[in-house]
Every structure is written in structure tokens, then in C-alpha cells.
N, C-alpha and C positions, 0 to 999 in steps of 0.2 A: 395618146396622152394619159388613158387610163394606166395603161401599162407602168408611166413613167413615173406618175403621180406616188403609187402604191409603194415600187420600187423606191424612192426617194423617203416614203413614210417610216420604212421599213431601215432606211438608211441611219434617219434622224432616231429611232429606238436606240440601234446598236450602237451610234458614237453618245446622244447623250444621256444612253443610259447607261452610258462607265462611269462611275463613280469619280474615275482620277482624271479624266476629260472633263468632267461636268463640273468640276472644282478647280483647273486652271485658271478660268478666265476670270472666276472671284477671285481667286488670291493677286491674281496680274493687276486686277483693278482696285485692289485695297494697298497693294505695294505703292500704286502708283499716285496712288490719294494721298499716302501718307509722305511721299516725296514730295509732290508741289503744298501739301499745307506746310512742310518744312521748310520752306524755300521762304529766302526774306527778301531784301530791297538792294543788295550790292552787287559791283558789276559780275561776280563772283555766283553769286547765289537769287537771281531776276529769277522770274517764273519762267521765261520761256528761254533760256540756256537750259537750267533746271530739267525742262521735260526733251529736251535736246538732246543730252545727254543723259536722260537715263532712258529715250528711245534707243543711244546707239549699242546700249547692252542690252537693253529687258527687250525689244523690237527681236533680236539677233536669236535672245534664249526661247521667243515664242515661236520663230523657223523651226526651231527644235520638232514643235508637237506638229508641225507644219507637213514634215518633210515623215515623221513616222505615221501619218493618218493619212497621208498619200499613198506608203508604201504598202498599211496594213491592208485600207479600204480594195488594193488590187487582189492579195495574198486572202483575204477570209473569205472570199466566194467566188472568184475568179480562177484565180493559179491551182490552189487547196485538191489533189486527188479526190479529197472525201466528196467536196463539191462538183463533182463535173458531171453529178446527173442533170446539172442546171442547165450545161451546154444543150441541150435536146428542145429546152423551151421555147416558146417561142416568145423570146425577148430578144432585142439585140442586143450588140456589145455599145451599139449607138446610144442605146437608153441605159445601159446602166453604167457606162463612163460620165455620161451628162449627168445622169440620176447624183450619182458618189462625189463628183468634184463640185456640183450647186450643192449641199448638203454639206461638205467640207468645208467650203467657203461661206456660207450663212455660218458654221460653227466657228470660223477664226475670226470672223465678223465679231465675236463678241468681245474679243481684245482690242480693238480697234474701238466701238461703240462707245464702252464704259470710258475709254481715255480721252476720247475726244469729248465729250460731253464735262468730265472731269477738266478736261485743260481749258474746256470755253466757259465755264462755270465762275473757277476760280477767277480766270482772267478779268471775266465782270465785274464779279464780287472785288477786285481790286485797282477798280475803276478805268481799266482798258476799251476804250471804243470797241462798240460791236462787231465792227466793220472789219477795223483791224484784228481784231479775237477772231471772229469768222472764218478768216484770209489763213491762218497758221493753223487755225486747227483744223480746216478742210486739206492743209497742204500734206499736214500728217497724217491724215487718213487717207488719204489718199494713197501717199506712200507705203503706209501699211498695207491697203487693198493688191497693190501692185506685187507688193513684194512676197504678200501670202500667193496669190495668182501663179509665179511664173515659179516661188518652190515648190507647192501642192502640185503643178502639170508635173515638175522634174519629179517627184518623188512618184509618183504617176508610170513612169515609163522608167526609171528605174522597177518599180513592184513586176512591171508588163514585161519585162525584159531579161528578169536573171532570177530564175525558179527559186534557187537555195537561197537557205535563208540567210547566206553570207550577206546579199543582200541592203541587212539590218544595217552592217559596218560599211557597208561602200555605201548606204542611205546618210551616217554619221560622218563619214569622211566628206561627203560635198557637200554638208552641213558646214561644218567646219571651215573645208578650204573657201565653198563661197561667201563666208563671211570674212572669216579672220586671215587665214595665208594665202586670200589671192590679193588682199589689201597691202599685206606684207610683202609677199615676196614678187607677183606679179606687177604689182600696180606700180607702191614705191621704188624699191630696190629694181626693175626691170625700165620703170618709168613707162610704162605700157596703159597710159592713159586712157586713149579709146575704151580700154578690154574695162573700164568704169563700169561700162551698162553691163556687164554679165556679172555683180557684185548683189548678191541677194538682199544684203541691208545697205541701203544707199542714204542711210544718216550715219554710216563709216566715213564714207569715199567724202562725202560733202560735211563733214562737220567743220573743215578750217574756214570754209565758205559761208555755211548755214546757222552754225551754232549760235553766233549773233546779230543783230538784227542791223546793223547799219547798212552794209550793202549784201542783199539776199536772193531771194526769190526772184525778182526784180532783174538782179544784174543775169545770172544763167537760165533765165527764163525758155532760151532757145534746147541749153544744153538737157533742162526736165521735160520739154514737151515733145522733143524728139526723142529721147531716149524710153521714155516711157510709153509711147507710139508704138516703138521697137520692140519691147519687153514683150507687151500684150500680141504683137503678131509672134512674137518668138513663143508666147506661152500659148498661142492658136498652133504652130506647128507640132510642139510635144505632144498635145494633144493630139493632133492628126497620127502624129508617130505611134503612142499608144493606141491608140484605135486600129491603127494596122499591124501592129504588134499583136493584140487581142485577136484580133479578125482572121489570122493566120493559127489560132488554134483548133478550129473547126470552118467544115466546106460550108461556102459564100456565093452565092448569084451575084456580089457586089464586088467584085474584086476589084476589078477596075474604077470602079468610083472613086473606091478606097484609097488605091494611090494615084487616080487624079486627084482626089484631096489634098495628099500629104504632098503632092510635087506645088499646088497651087498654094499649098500656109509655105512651104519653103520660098518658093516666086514672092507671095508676098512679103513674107518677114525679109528677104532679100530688098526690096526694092522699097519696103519703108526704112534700111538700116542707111540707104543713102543718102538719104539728109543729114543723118548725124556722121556718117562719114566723112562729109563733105565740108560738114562742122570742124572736125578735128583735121582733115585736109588743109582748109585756110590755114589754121592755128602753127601746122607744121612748113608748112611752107611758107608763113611768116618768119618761125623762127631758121628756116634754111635760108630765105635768104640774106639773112644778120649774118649768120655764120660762114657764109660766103662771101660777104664783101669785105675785102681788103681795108676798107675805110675804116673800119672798125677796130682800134689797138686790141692788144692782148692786155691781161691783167698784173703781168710779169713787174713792167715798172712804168704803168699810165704816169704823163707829163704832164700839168697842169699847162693852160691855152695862154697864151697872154691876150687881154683883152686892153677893149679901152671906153671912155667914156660914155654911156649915155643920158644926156640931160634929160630925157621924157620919153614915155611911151603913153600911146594912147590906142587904146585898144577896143574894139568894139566885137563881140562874138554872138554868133545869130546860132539857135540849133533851129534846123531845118525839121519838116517832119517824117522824112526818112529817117532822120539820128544823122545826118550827117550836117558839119558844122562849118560854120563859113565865117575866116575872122578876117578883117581888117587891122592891121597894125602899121601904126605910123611911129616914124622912131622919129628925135631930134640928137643928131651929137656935134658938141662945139667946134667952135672954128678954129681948125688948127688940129684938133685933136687927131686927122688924118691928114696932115699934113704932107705931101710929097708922095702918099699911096694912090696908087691908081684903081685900088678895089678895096671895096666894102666884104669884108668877111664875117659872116653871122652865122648860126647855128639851129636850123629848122628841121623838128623830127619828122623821119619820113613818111608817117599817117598822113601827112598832108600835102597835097596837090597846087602847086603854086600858079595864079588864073591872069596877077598882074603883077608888075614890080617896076617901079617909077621913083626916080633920083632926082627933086630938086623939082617937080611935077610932069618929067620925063619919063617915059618909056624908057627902060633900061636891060641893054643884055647880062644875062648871068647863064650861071653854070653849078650843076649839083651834082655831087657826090656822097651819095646817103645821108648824114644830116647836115653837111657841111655845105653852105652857100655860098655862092665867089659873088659881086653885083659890082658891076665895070662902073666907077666913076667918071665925072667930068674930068676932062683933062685942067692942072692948075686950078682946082678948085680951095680955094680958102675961107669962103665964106661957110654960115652955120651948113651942116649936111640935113636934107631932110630926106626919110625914104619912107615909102609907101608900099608894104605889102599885102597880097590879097590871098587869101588862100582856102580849100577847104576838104573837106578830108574825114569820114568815119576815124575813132579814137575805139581799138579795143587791143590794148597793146598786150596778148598774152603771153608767159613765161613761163619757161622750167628750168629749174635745177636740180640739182640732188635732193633738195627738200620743199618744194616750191613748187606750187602748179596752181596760177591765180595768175590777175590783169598786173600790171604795172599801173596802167591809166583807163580810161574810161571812158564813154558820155553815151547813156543809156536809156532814153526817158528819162526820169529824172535822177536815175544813179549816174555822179557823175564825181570822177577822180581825176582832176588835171594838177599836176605839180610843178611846181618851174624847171626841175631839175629835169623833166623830158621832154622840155622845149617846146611845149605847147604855143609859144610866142618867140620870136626871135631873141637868140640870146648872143650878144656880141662876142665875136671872135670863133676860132672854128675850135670848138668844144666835142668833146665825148659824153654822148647820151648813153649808151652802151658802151660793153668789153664782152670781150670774148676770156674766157677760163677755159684753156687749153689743157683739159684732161685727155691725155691720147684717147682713150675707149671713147668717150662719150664727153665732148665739147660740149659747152651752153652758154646761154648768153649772159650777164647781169648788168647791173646798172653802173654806172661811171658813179653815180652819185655814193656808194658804199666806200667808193674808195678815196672818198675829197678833193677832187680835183676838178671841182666843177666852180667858175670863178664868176661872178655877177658886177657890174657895174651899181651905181648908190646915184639916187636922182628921184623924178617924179614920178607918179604911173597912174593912167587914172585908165578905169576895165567898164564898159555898160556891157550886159549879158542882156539877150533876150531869146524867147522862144522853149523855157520850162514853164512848168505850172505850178513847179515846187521851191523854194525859196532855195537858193545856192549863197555857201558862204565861202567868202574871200579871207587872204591874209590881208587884204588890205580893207581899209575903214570905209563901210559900205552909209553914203553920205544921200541915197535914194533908193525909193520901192515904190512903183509904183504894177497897173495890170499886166505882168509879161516882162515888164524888165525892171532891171537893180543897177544900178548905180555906183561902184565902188573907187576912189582917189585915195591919196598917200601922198606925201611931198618929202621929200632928201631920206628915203628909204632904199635899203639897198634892193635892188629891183630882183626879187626872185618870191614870185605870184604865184601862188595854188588858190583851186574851185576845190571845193566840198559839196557836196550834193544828195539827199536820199530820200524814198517815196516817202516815208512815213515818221522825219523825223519831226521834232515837236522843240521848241525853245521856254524854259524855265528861265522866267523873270521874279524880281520884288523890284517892286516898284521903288525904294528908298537905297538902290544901286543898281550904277551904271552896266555892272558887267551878267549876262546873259550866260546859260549855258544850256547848248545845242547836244540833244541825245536822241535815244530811241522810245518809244512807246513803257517796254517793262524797266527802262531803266527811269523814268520820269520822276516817282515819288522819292528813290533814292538820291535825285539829281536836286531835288528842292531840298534835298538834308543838306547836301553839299555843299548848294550857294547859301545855305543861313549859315554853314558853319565859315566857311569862305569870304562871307562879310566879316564876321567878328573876329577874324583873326587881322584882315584888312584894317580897319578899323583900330584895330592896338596899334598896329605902326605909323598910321595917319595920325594918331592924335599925338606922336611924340617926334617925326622925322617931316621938319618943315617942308614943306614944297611940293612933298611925295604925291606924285601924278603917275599913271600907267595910261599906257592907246590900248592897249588890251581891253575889246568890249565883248570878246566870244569867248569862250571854252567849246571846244567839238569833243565831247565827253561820248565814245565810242567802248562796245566792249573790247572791240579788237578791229585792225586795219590800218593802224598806223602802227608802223615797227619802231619806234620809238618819241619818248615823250620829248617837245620843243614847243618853241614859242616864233610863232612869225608876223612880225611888225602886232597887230591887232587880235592873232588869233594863237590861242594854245591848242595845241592837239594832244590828245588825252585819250588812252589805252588802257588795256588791264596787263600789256604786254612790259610791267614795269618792272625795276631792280627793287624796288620797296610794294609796301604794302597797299592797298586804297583806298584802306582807312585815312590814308595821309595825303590823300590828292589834295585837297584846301590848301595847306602848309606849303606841296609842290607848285600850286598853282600861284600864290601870293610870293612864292618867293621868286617867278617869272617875273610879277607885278613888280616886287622892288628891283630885281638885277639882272631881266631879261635872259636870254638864253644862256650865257656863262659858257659858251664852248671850253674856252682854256680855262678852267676852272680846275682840274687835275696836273697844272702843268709845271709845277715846281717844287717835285717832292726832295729832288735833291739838295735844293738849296733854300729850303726854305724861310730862312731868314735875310735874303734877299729879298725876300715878296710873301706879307705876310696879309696880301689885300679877301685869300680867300678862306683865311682864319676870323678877318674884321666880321667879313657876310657871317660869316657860320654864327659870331657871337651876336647878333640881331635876334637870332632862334633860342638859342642860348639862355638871353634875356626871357626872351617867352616864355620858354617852359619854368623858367623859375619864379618870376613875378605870377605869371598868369595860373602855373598849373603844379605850382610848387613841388617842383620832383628835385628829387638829389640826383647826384651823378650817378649813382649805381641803379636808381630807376630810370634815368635817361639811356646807361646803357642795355640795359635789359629789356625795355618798352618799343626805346627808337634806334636800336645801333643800327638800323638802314638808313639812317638820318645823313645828311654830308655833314650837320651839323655838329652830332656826336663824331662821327668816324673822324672831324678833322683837330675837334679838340681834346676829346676824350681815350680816345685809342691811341697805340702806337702806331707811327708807320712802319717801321722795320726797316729802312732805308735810307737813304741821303744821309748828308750830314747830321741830321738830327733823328738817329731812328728811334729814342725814346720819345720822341715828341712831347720832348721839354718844353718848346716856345708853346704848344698851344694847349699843354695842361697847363702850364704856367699862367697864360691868358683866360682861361677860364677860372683857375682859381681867384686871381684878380678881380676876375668881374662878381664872383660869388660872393670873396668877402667885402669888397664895394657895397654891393646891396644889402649884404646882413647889416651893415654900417650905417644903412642908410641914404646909400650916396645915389642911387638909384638912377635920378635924375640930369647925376654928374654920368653918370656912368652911356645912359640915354645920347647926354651931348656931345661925346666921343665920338659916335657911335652914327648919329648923323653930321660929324663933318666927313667923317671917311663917305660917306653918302652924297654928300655933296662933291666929294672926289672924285668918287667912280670907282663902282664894284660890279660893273657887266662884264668886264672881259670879251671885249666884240671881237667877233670874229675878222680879222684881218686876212686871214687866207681865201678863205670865199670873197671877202669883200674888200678887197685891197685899196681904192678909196678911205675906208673906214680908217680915224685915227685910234692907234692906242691908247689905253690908259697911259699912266706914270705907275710904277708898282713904287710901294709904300713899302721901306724896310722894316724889321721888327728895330731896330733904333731908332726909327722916326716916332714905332706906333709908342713905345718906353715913352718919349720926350713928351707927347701931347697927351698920353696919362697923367702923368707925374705934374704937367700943367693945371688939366682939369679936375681929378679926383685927389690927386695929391699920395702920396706913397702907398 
């Protein structure tokens, strides 16, 4: 021990008394002070994306000194001709590989230290629970410890292994590739997933996952404590490797020890690689057997299903404490409504195991074909249909495509991602929850849901959940909470229900409004700017557009995880993955509140003055900015031309009959000079009858139930101006 002591002391001189060693880890930790005290409150710039992403560069550039203090510490007293009077001592190679690589790692240890300490600091100081601060910044240290670990052994057995000092450039070259081109050209472009854990920075591989905090740590919990299991036996073998790499330059009494060693870290790192194996085995033979079942169309020309009624569902879902979930659903549909059919056709995805299935309080035969459910009816049955199913089934529906390697769905402790659109609940008629994209090289699965042809019935639905700890949020109006379970109803909704769920999300209320908005821990204080500014814009339209009421009582204000921004019955989902900026979420958010989702909202640029109902909406905002925030047109387009509101009055289209878009500069000039005029009021009352008309544009293709508007021509909208404001 004396030996190794001395040896080590002698270690700690020679690296931290270089000057340009001794000075990395201060500049890495002043670099990295000065990024998070820069970092402010938007979904954009939170503290902990922030140190997220400037681990996945500055992490990557500290491998750098990683991977040459590996190779040097071999080459200055080991390999070195000048040194091999040392071979004679009597030291092993045992103590002075142990000696060089603890002394290497106490030394990268100091990049790690000052950051963590720096990110849990800050995080405090900006009123983050300790719990949760604690929880991220052990995770990054963590990661860094591992990742310095398994480049220093590799740089290690590179130094042991190739004398010249070419060396230095194959030390840089798997610098390089294990960072940057195995991410590129392995991982993505090859989709060589598993080969993840051989990636030396693993806040690369996992940034689409990690970077923000809504579903994290939590959700691939399996995938970091096995992989990094791996790491560390694979960074025991290198070691072994270099030790008998070493051991082979002078005669040994231990020969054989030596490669029982390095036979037993290989046995090892083999036999702990099979857990994560076995990880990425399910996940593929989940998606083989998608791509082998015929039930599943291609993406060529998906058919929309014809469906038909259902008056109600009532849904009860239990998660177990394995994670697996056990739902009851009872459906009602009217009488008549299967008239002369001898089978019930529904749509259940196949994560789930079906335990019971009862028609009218019967026991009933069925029959499955991937998601597609056949359930034999009463013979002549006319009265109301009642069915009863029982089902239950782990939820971790993984996917890849060309750009994509992430869940579909979910239910994880308490990360939990269920959407209507994958059939988590029976959805009537036999529907497409997948497609297959029939690339000859390399097929994959996607979702039916990208491509709209996924059709819902309009009726009641009432959801009770039980069995999280952490509060889950519905598209529908959550009407109880009590210990363990929630309560959520809806009435004449079109039936397509998603759960939202996450460890550590938090709800920003005021008390002098109804609507809440659900986020993350570092988005919190920016999420309280939101809803004050999200009242006061509220607030303008309520006090002039009689009757204005929204069911919208959630926002799920996420940095990223939904692919796009919508509004479903009660709940908006809310990304940073937007076409405009987020500075303007309030404005997107209230303009859900007065016109709901607006699917067809793009849908009549040709003829525009057939239907000038999403020119009325746009003048609503229009009104705003001028009363409230007194811009001209030219700072409207400058400020907000991601607006729909400028783009639909203020720009050209370039298309349809009207590519100067006359009708809707026209319309805004009218409302401009109305208000300089005075008429402001008149201009108001216009402005809520179209309101009282209808400016949602509901979606009738999903929900064919659903009645359409009437569109409003631009000669209608001329006559009831010229009424109310006057020329």
C-alpha cells in the first residue's frame, strides 16, 4: 500500500503540476457559471435545458483532456525507452495502473464537482425544491463520473497498446467518433440503437428524452441503470486488457492470473450486457411483430373506418403495482344504431390482454386480430347495446423511424402517456392505430393518427383512475380528487380521451381565475408570468363578447413531448415545438378559449370570399393589438407576422382567387379606421355576433357527428358592417 500511496503522490505532482491541466477545470467552471447565471425563465432558456445542453458540448470537449491523460499517463513512464530502468523495480504494473487511473479520475473529478455544486446552487437560489435540485444534479454527475471512467480505461489501452506516437491521432479519432460520428452515422443514419451504451457522452444520445423535464429520468430509468452497469464492467475489462497488455512487456510469475482476469471482466461485462440486451430485444420484437401482421395497412392510401354511435363510456382504470394496468370499460350505444349487425366491431390496442367481454350482461365470444375486435351480438337485438370489457396489459409502446426513437404511450410510475388515438379504450369501429411506411431497405411502423384517419364518435365519458401517487391530467373535466384516485366526466364530447402524467410536475394557479396551468419544476416561475399575462388578455375579450365561457381549465405547458399545439375538450397541450414564438403562448392559448381547436381553419384560400369566417377570428386580435397595444400594421408585421392573425389580414396569399388579399386588407383597414373614428364599440359588436355564429371550425372528419358551421361570405360580412358601423 506503501508502494501505491507514494506512486499515486508522485502521480498527483506530474498532472497537477501542469499548468494547462491545472487550469482546465477553472475555466470549465467559470464557462459554466456564466451560462446558467445567463439562463432566464422561458421554455427556451429554464436553468436546467440550459445546463442540459451546454453538458452536451462542454461534457464532450472535457473527454478531450480525458482521453489525452489516459494515453500520456501510459507513454511518460510506462512505454518511454528512456524509462524502462523502472521495469526492474519492484513495483507492479498492478499498482501503477491503479495508482495513474485513481489520480486521473480524482483529476476529472474537478469538472464534475464545481458543476454540480454550481447547478444545485443556482437551482436553490431560484427557489427549486432541494429534493428535486438534488435528483438532476446527482444524475449529471453521475453521468459525468461514468463517462470520464470508461474514456480514461479506453485511452488507457489505447497508450498500452500502440508504442508510436501515431497513437495521439487514433487517441483523437475515437474521441471524436465516440462522441460525434457514432451518434451520426451509427446510431441515427444505421438506427443501431442498442450500440447507445458504447457513446461516450450520453447527454448526445439522450438529449431528445432528457433535455426536458416533463417525461425524464423516470420514464428510461431501466434504459440508464442497465446501461451504466454495462459501462462500468466494460470499463473493469479495459482495464483487465491493459494490465495484460502491460504485464506482457516484462517476465511475470502471474501470468495466468492475469488472463483469468481479463477472461473473468469479459464473462462479466458479457453477462451484465444482457439485461440491456434483453431491454432492446423486447423493444424489437415489439416492433417485428407490427411489421409482420398483415392487419396493419400501409401508409400508401390509409381508408378512414366507418364508425357508429356511442352514447357513453364509463371507464374505470386501476394501475397495479407491477405497472401493469387493468381497465374496465363499459360502453352504451343506441338502439338501432346496429341494427341488423350480428357483431360489434371495436378497436383495442394490442398492449392489452382481454380477461372478460359481456354483451347485455352476457358472456360473449369474440375474436382478435391485432387491434381490431370482432364481439358476436345477440341474435335480433334492437334494444339499447350494453358492453362490458375488461382488460389489462403493461403500456410502453416503443418506436422508430428515420427520425424517432421514443414511446408512443406510456404508464410508468407515475410517467404516464395515454392518448385516445392508441386506443387505450375501445374505440368503435375497426380502426388503424398504426401503418406500416413501406421503405423497401428498412420498413417502420408509425401512427395512423399523422395521417387523419382516425374517426371518434361525440357522447358522454366519464374516466375514475386509481393507483398513482401523482395527480394525472385528463382531456376531460376532472369533477373529483380524492387519496389514490381522480375522477374525470364530460357530456356530448366527442369521445377521444388522453391521461397526462409526470413525477414531478407542479400546477400554477391565481386564485381570481379558473384556468391552471400544469408544467415542470424550472419552468414554474416562467409559467406564473404566463397565466398573469393569459388573464389579462382573457379578460379584454370577456368584458366585451357577451356570454364568452371556455371548459378549458388546464394548460399542460411542457418544454417538449407533444408534437404539436391543440386543445382537447378541457385541456390545451402546450410545447416549445411551435410555428411561432413563446413569447405568444397566452394569445395561442386564449385564442383556443374563444374558438377551440380550428382544425379547418386553413381551408379556403382559394376562394376566399365564399368564407370569410377565419378572417372575422383574426380581426378579434387585430382589435387587440390596436386598442390594447397600439401597433400599426407595419409593427404588427414585423413583431407578430407568425401571427394567423397578421398572415390572414395583413400579408398576401399569393393564391386563390384573391392573391393580393384584398378582402382581408380591406377588412382590417375598416376596422382601423372605425376605431380612429371612434366606433370602436360598433366595431366590438360586429365582431361578437360572428361569435355568437360560430368561429371553431370543428372538426367533422374525426368527428362526424359533429355539426358544421354555416360559413359566412364576405357579402354577408359588407351588409352587417355597413348595418352596425356604418360606411
Amino acid at each position: 500500500m506503501c508502494k501505491w500511496w507514494r506512486h499515486a503522490v508522485l502521480e498527483c505532482r506530474l498532472l497537477f503540476g501542469n499548468p494547462v491541466f491545472a487550469s482546465l477545470p477553472v475555466i470549465y467552471a467559470i464557462l459554466f457559471a456564466m451560462n446558467m447565471l445567463n439562463s432566464g425563465g422561458g421554455t427556451e432558456q429554464n436553468l436546467y435545458t440550459m445546463a442540459y445542453k451546454f453538458h452536451m458540448l462542454g461534457h464532450t470537449m472535457t473527454l478531450g483532456p480525458a482521453m489525452l491523460i489516459g494515453i500520456l499517463s501510459m507513454r511518460r513512464d510506462v512505454l518511454r525507452r528512456s524509462f524502462e530502468w523502472n521495469h526492474s523495480l519492484p513495483v507492479s504494473f498492478l499498482t501503477l495502473l491503479s495508482s495513474k487511473y485513481a489520480v486521473s479520475m480524482l483529476y476529472l473529478s474537478l469538472f464534475t464537482l464545481p458543476t454540480a455544486f454550481i447547478f444545485y446552487t443556482i437551482s436553490i437560489s431560484q427557489g427549486i425544491a432541494g429534493g428535486i435540485a438534488m435528483h438532476y444534479t446527482m444524475q449529471f454527475a453521475m453521468q459525468y463520473e461514468i463517462s470520464y471512467m470508461v474514456t480514461l480505461a479506453l485511452a488507457m489501452v489505447l497508450g498500452a497498446s500502440i508504442p508510436n506516437r501515431i497513437v495521439y491521432l487514433i487517441g483523437f479519432c475515437a474521441w471524436m467518433f465516440g462522441t460525434f460520428f457514432m451518434d451520426i452515422f451509427i446510431i441515427t443514419q444505421l438506427g443501431w440503437y442498442p450500440a447507445e451504451v458504447f457513446h461516450l457522452n450520453q447527454f448526445f444520445i439522450q438529449s431528445e428524452t432528457l433535455q426536458y423535464e416533463n417525461w425524464s429520468y423516470a420514464l428510461i430509468s431501466a434504459d440508464i441503470s442497465r446501461s451504466r452497469w454495462f459501462v462500468l464492467a466494460f470499463t473493469g475489462l479495459l482495464l483487465a486488457v491493459s494490465l495484460l497488455l502491460l504485464n506482457r512487456k516484462r517476465p511475470t510469475m502471474h501470468v495466468k492470473r492475469i488472463w483469468a482476469a481479463a477472461v473473468a471482466a469479459l464473462v462479466l461485462a458479457g453477462a451484465i450486457f444482457m439485461p440491456y440486451g434483453s431491454l432492446w430485444a423486447e423493444r424489437y420484437e415489439q416492433l417485428g411483430s407490427k411489421l409482420s401482421d398483415p392487419s396493419i395497412g400501409l401508409t400508401d392510401d390509409p381508408v378512414p373506418a366507418t364508425i357508429f354511435t356511442v352514447s357513453s363510456y364509463d371507464l374505470e382504470l386501476k394501475r397495479l403495482p407491477n405497472d401493469n394496468l387493468r381497465v374496465t370499460a363499459r360502453l352504451r350505444i343506441p338502439a338501432g344504431e346496429l341494427a341488423g349487425k350480428s357483431e360489434l366491431p371495436l378497436t383495442l390496442n394490442r398492449f392489452f390482454t382481454l380477461e372478460r367481454v359481456r354483451i347485455q350482461g352476457n358472456d360473449a365470444p369474440y375474436r382478435r386480430r391485432g387491434e381490431m375486435l370482432t364481439i358476436s351480438l345477440p341474435a335480433n337485438s334492437r334494444q339499447e347495446i350494453e358492453a362490458e370489457l375488461v382488460y389489462f396489459g403493461s403500456v410502453m409502446d416503443y418506436r422508430t423511424d428515420y427520425s424517432r426513437n421514443d414511446f408512443a404511450a406510456f404508464s410508468l410510475g407515475d410517467e404516464v402517456k395515454l392518448e385516445g388515438h392508441m386506443a387505450w379504450y375501445p374505440l368503435p369501429g375497426h380502426q388503424h392505430v398504426y401503418l406500416k411506411q413501406d421503405e423497401t431497405s428498412s420498413p417502420y411502423i408509425t401512427l395512423a393518427r399523422r395521417y387523419g384517419i382516425q374517426r371518434y364518435s361525440v357522447g358522454d365519458m366519464k374516466l375514475k383512475v386509481e393507483g398513482y401517487s401523482k395527480p394525472l391530467y385528463s382531456s376531460l373535466k376532472e369533477v373529483e380528487r380524492g387519496p389514490g384516485y381522480q375522477i374525470f366526466e364530460s357530456k356530448g364530447i366527442g369521445q377521444n380521451v388522453s391521461l397526462y402524467g409526470g413525477s414531478f410536475w407542479t400546477e400554477v394557479h391565481r386564485p381570481d381565475f379558473k384556468v391552471r396551468i400544469v408544467t415542470t419544476p424550472y419552468l414554474e416561475k416562467w409559467a406564473e408570468g404566463l397565466l398573469t399575462e393569459l388573464k389579462g388578455k382573457y379578460d379584454y375579450f370577456a368584458a366585451w363578447i357577451p356570454g364568452m365561457s371556455t371548459d378549458i381549465d388546464t394548460i399542460l405547458c411542457l418544454g417538449q413531448g407533444i408534437e404539436w399545439p391543440h386543445a382537447e375538450h378541457s385541456l390545451i397541450l402546450s410545447s416549445r415545438e411551435y410555428t411561432y414564438f413563446s413569447n405568444n403562448l397566452p394569445g395561442e392559448w386564449v385564442n383556443y378559449m374563444l374558438f377551440g381547436d380550428q382544425p379547418a381553419y386553413y381551408g379556403n384560400y382559394e376562394h376566399p370570399e365564399q368564407d370569410v369566417r377565419n378572417k372575422i377570428g383574426s380581426l378579434f386580435w387585430y382589435v387587440y393589438y390596436i386598442e390594447e397595444k397600439g401597433l400599426s400594421d407595419k409593427q404588427l408585421r414585423s413583431a407578430y407576422g407568425h401571427l394567423r392573425s397578421v398572415q390572414e389580414l395583413l400579408f398576401k396569399n399569393g393564391d386563390g382567387t384573391d392573391p393580393q388579399n384584398k378582402i382581408g386588407i380591406g377588412m382590417a383597414r375598416q376596422v382601423r379606421r372605425a376605431m380612429k373614428e371612434g366606433k370602436a364599440e360598433q366595431v366590438k359588436k360586429v365582431l361578437a355576433h360572428y361569435y355568437g355564429h360560430g368561429l371553431q371550425f370543428p372538426d367533422t372528419e374525426r368527428y362526424p357527428a359533429m355539426k358544421p358551421e354555416a360559413p359566412v361570405t364576405y357579402e354577408e360580412w359588407v351588409k352587417r358592417w355597413k348595418q352596425t358601423v356604418g360606411e
